[in-house]
mmCIF file of the C-alpha atoms, coordinates in Angstrom:
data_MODEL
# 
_entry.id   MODEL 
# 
loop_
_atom_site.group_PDB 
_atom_site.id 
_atom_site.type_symbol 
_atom_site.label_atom_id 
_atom_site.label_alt_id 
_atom_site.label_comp_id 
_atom_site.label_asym_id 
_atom_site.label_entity_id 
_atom_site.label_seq_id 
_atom_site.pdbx_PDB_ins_code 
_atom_site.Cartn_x 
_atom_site.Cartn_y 
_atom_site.Cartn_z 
_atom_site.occupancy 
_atom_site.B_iso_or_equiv 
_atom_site.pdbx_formal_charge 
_atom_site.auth_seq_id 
_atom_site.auth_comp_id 
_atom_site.auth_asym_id 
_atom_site.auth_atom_id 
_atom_site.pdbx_PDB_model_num 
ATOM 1   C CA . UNK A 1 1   ? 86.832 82.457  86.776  1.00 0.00 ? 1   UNK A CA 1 
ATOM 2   C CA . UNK A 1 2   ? 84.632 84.642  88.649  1.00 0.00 ? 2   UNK A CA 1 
ATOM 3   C CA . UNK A 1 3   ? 85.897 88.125  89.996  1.00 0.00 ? 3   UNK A CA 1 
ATOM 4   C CA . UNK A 1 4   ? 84.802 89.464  92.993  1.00 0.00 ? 4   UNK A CA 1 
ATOM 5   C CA . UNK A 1 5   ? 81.983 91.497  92.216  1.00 0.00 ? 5   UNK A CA 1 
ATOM 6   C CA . UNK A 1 6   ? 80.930 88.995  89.602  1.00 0.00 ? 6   UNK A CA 1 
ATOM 7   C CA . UNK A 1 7   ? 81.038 86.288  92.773  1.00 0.00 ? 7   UNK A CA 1 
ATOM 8   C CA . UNK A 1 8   ? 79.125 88.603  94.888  1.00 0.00 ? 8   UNK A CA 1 
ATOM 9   C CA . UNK A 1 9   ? 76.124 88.728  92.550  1.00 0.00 ? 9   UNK A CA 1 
ATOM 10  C CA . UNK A 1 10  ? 76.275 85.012  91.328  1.00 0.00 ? 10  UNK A CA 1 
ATOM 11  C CA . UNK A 1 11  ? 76.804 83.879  95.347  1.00 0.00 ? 11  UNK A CA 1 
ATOM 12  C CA . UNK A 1 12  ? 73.466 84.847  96.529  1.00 0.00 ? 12  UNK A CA 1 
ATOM 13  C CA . UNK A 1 13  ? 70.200 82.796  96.020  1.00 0.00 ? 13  UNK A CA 1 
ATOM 14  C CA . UNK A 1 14  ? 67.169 84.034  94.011  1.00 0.00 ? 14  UNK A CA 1 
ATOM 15  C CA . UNK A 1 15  ? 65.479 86.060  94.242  1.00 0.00 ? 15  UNK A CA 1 
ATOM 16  C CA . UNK A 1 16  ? 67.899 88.248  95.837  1.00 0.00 ? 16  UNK A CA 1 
ATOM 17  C CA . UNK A 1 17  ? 70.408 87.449  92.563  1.00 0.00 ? 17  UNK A CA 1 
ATOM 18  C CA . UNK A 1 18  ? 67.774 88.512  90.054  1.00 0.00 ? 18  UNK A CA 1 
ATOM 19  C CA . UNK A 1 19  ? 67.195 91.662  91.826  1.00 0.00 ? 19  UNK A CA 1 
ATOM 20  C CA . UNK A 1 20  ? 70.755 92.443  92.817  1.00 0.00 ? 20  UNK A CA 1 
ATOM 21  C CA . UNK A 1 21  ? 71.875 92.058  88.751  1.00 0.00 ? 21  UNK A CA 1 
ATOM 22  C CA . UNK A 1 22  ? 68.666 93.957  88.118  1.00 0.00 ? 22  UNK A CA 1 
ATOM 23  C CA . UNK A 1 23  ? 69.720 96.776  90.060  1.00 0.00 ? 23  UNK A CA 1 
ATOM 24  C CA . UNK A 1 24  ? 73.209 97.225  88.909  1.00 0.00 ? 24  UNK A CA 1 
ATOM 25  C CA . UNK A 1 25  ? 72.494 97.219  85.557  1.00 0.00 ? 25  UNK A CA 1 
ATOM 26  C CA . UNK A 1 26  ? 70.271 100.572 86.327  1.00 0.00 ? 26  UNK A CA 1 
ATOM 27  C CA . UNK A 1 27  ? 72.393 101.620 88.033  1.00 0.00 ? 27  UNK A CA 1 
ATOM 28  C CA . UNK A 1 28  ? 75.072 101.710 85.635  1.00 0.00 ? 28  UNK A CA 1 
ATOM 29  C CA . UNK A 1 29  ? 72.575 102.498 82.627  1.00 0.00 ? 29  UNK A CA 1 
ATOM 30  C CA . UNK A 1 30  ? 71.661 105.443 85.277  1.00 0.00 ? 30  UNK A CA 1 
ATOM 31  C CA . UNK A 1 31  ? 74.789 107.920 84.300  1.00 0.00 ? 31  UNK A CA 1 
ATOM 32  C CA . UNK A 1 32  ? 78.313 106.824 82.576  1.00 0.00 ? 32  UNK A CA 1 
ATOM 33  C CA . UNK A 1 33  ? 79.694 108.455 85.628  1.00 0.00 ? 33  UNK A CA 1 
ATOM 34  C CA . UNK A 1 34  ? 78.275 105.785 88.026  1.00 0.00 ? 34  UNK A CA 1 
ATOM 35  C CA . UNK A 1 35  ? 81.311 103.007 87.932  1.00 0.00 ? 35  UNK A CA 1 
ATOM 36  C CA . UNK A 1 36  ? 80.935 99.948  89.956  1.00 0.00 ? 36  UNK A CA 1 
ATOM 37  C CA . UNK A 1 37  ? 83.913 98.942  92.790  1.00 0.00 ? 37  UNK A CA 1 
ATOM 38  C CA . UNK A 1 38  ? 84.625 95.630  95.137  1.00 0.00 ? 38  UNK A CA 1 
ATOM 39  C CA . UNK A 1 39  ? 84.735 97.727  98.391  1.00 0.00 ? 39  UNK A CA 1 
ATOM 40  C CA . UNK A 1 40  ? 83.827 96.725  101.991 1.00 0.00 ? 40  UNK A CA 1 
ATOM 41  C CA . UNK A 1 41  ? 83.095 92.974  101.182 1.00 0.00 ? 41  UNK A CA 1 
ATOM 42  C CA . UNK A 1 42  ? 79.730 94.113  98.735  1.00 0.00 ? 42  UNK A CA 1 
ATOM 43  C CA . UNK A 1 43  ? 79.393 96.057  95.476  1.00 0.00 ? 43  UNK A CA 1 
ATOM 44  C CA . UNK A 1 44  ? 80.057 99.827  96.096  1.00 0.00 ? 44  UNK A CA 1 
ATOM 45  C CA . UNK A 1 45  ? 79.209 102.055 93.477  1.00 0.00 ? 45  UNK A CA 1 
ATOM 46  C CA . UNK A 1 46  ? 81.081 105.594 92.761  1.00 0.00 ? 46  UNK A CA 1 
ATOM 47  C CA . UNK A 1 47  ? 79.675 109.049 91.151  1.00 0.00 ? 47  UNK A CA 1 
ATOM 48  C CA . UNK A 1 48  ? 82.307 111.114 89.709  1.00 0.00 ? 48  UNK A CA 1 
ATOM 49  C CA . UNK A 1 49  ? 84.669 109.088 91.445  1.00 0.00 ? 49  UNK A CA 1 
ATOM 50  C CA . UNK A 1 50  ? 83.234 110.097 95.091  1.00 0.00 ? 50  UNK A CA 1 
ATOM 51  C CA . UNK A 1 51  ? 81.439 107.314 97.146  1.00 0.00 ? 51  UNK A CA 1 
ATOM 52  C CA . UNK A 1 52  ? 77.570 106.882 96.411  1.00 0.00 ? 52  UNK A CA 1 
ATOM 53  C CA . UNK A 1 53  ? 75.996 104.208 97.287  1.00 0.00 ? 53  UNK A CA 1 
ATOM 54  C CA . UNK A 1 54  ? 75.829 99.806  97.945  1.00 0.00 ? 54  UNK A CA 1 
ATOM 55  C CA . UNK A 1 55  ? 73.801 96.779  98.057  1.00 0.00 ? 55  UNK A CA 1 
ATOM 56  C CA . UNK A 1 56  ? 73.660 94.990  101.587 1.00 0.00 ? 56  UNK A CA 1 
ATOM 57  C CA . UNK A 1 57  ? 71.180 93.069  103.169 1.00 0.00 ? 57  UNK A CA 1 
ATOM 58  C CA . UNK A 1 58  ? 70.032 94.018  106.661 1.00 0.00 ? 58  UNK A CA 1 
ATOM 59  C CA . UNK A 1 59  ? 71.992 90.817  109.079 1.00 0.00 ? 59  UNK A CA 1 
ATOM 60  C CA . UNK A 1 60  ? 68.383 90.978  111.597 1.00 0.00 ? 60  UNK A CA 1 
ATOM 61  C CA . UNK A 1 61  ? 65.780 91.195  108.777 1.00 0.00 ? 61  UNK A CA 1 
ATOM 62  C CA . UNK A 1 62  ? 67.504 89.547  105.747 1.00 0.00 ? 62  UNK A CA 1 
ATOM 63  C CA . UNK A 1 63  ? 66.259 92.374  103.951 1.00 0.00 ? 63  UNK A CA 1 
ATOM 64  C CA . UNK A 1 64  ? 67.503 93.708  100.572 1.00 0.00 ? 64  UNK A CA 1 
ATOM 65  C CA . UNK A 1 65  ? 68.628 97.457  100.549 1.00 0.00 ? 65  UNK A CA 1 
ATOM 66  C CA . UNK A 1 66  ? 70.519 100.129 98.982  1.00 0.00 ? 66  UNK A CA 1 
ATOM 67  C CA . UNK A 1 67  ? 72.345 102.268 101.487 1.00 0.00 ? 67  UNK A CA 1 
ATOM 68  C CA . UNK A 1 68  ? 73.077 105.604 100.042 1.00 0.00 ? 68  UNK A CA 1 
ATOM 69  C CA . UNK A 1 69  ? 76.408 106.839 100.920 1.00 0.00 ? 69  UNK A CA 1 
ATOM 70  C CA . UNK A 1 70  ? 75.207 111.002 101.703 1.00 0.00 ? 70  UNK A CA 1 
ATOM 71  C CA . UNK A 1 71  ? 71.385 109.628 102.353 1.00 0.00 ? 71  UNK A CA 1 
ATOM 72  C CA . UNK A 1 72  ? 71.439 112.209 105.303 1.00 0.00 ? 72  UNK A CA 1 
ATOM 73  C CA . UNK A 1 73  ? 71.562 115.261 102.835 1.00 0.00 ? 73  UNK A CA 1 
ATOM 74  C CA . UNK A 1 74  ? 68.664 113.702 100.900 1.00 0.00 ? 74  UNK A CA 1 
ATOM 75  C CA . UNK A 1 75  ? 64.751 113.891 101.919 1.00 0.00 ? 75  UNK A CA 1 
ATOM 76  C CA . UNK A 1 76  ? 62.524 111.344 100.801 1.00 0.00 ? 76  UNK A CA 1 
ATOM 77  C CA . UNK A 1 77  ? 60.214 109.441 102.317 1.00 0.00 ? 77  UNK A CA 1 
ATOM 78  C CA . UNK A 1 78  ? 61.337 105.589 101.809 1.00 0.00 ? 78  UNK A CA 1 
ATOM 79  C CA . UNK A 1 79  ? 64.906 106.449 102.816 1.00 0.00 ? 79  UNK A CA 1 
ATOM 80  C CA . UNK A 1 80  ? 65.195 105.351 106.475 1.00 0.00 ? 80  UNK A CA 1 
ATOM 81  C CA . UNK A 1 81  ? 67.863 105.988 108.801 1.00 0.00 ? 81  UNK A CA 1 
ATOM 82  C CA . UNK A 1 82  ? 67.977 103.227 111.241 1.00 0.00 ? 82  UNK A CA 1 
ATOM 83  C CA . UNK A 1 83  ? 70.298 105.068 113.488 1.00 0.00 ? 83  UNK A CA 1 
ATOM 84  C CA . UNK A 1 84  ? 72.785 105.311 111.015 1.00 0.00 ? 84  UNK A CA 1 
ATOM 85  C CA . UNK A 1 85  ? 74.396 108.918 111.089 1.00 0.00 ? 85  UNK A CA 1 
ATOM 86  C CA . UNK A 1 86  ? 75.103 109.737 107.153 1.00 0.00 ? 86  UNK A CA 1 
ATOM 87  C CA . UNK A 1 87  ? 73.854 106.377 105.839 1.00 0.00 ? 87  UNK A CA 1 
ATOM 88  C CA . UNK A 1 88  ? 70.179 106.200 104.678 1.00 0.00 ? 88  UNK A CA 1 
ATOM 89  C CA . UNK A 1 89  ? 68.924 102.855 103.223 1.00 0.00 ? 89  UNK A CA 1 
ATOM 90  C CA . UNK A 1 90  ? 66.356 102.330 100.394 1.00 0.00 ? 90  UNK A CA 1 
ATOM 91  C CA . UNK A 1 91  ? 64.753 99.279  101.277 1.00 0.00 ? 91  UNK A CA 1 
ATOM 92  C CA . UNK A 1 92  ? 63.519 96.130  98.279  1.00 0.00 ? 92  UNK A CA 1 
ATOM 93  C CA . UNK A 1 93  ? 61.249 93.702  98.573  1.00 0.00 ? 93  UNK A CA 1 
ATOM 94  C CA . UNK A 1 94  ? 63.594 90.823  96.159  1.00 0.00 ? 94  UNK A CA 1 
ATOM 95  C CA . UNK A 1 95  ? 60.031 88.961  95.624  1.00 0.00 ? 95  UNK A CA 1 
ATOM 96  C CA . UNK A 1 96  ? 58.189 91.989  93.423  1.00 0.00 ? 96  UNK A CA 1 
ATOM 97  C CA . UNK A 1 97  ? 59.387 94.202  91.032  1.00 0.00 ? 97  UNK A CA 1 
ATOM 98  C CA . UNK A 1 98  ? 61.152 97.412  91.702  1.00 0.00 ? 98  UNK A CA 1 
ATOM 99  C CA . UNK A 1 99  ? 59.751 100.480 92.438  1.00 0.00 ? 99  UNK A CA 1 
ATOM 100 C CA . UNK A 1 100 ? 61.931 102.116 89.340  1.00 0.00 ? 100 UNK A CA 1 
ATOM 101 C CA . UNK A 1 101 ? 59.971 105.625 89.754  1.00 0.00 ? 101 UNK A CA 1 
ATOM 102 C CA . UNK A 1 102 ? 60.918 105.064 93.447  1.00 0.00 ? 102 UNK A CA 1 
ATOM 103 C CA . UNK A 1 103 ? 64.601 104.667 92.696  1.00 0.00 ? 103 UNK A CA 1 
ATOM 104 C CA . UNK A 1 104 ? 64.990 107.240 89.861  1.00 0.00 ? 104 UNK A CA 1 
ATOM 105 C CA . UNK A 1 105 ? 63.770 109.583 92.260  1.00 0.00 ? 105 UNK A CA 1 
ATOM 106 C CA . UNK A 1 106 ? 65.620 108.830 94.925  1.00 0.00 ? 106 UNK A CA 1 
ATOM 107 C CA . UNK A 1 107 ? 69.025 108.960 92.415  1.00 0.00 ? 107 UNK A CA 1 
ATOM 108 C CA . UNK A 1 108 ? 67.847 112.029 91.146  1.00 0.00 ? 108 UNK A CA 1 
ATOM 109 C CA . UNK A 1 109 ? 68.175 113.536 94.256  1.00 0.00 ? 109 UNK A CA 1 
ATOM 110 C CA . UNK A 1 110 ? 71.606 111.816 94.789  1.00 0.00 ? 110 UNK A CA 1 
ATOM 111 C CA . UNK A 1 111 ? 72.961 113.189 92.083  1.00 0.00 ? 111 UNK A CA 1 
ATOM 112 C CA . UNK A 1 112 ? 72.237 116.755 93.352  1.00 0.00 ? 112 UNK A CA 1 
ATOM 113 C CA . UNK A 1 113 ? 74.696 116.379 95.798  1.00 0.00 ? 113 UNK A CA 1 
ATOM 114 C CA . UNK A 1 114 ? 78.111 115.911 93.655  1.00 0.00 ? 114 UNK A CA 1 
# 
């Protein structure tokens, strides 16, 4: 039997699934102090135990992203805000391979913050 988080990966369709289970696993190779939660109906990943970041999918586009948690406090130049206050989302294209230099960077400066 599936958990939640398990369900939440295996629920969604490819490529979206591939990319999803790509992206936690770097995420969680990323630091041992990046620990995975079921929070908010999605997966909702912790730093030191403080909120960090999650994996959505924007309702109007159907667009994969990661919405970083403190994104306001971080400058780079894929994060967008959308209108969002604190929230800044790092967009993925499910259908080509990650932009893992992208990422790392953007995480790197994540990090900084805790």
């Amino acid at each position: 039997m599936l958990n939640q988080l398990d369900n939440y990966y295996f629920s969604k369709p490819e490529p979206e699934q591939s990319c999803l289970l790509f992206l936690r696993k770097h995420l969680l190779d990323y630091s041992s102090q990046i620990e995975e939660h079921w929070k908010y109906t999605t997966a909702f990943f912790t730093y030191k135990k403080k909120l960090f970041c999650y994996f959505s999918i924007n309702k109007k586009t159907k667009r994969l992203y990661i919405g970083f948690v403190d994104g306001n406090k971080i400058r780079h130049k894929d994060l967008v805000d959308e209108g969002r206050k604190q929230i800044r989302v790092f967009y993925i294209d499910p259908n080509k391979d990650v932009n893992v230099k992208k990422l790392d960077d953007i995480l790197n400066l994540a990090v900084k913050l805790y």
